[in-house]
C-alpha positions as CSV (number, residue, x, y, z in Angstrom):
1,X,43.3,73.3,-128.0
2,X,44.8,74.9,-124.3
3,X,46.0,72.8,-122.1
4,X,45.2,74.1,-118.1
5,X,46.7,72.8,-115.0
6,X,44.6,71.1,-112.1
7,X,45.3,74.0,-110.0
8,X,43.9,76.2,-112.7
9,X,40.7,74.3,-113.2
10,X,40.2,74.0,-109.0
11,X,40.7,77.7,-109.0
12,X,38.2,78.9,-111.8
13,X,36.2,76.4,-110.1
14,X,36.3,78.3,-106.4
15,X,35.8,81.8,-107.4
16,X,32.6,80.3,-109.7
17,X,30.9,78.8,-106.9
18,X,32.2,81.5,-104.6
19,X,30.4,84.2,-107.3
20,X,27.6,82.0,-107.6
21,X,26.8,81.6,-103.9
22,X,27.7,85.6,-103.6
23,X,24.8,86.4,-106.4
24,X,22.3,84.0,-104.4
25,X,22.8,85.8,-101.2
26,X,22.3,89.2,-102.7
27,X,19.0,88.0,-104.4
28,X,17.6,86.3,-101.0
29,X,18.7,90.1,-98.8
30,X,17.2,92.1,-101.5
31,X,14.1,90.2,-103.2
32,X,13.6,87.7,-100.9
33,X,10.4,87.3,-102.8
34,X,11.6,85.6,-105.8
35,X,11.0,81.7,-106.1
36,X,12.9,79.5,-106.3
37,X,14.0,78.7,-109.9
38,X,14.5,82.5,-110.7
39,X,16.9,82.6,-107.5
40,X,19.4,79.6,-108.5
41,X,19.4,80.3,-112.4
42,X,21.2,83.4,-111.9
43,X,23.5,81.5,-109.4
44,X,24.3,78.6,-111.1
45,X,25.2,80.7,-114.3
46,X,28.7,81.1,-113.4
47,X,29.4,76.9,-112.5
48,X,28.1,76.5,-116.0
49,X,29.9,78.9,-117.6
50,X,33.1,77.3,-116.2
51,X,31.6,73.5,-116.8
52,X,31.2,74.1,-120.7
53,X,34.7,75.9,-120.9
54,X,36.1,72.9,-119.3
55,X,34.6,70.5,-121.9
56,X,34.9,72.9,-124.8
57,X,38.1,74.7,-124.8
58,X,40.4,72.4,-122.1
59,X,38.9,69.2,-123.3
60,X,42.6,67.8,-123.7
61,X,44.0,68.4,-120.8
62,X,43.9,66.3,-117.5
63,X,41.1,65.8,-115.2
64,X,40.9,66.5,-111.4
65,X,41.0,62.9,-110.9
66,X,43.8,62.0,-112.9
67,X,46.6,60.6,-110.6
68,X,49.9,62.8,-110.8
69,X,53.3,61.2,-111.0
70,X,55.3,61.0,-107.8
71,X,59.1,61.4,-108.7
72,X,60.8,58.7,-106.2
């Protein structure tokens, strides 16, 4: 398995959301029509892509809420 730093994880986790949020705004301008469920499936897509890589292919590595070290 591939190990990934926090920093890593908090980034992959931004630009997801930031994506995300960016594919629900286009579907609200341009079919503001749509319901719902067909509006955040599309959206959430990307978080869950990034979720399931995190338990799947980083599953050794440490969690955001891990406490780091702090050299004294």
């Amino acid at each position: 398995m591939t190990t990934a730093s926090k920093d890593a994880k908090l980034v992959a986790i931004a630009v997801a959301m930031g994506f995300g949020a960016l594919v629900f705004t286009l579907i609200e301008i341009f079919a503001p029509e749509t319901g719902l469920l067909e509006t955040m499936a599309p959206a959430m897509l990307p978080i869950s892509i990034v979720m399931i890589a995190d338990l799947v292919g980083f599953a050794d590595s440490p969690t955001l809420g891990d406490p780091e070290e702090v050299p004294e």
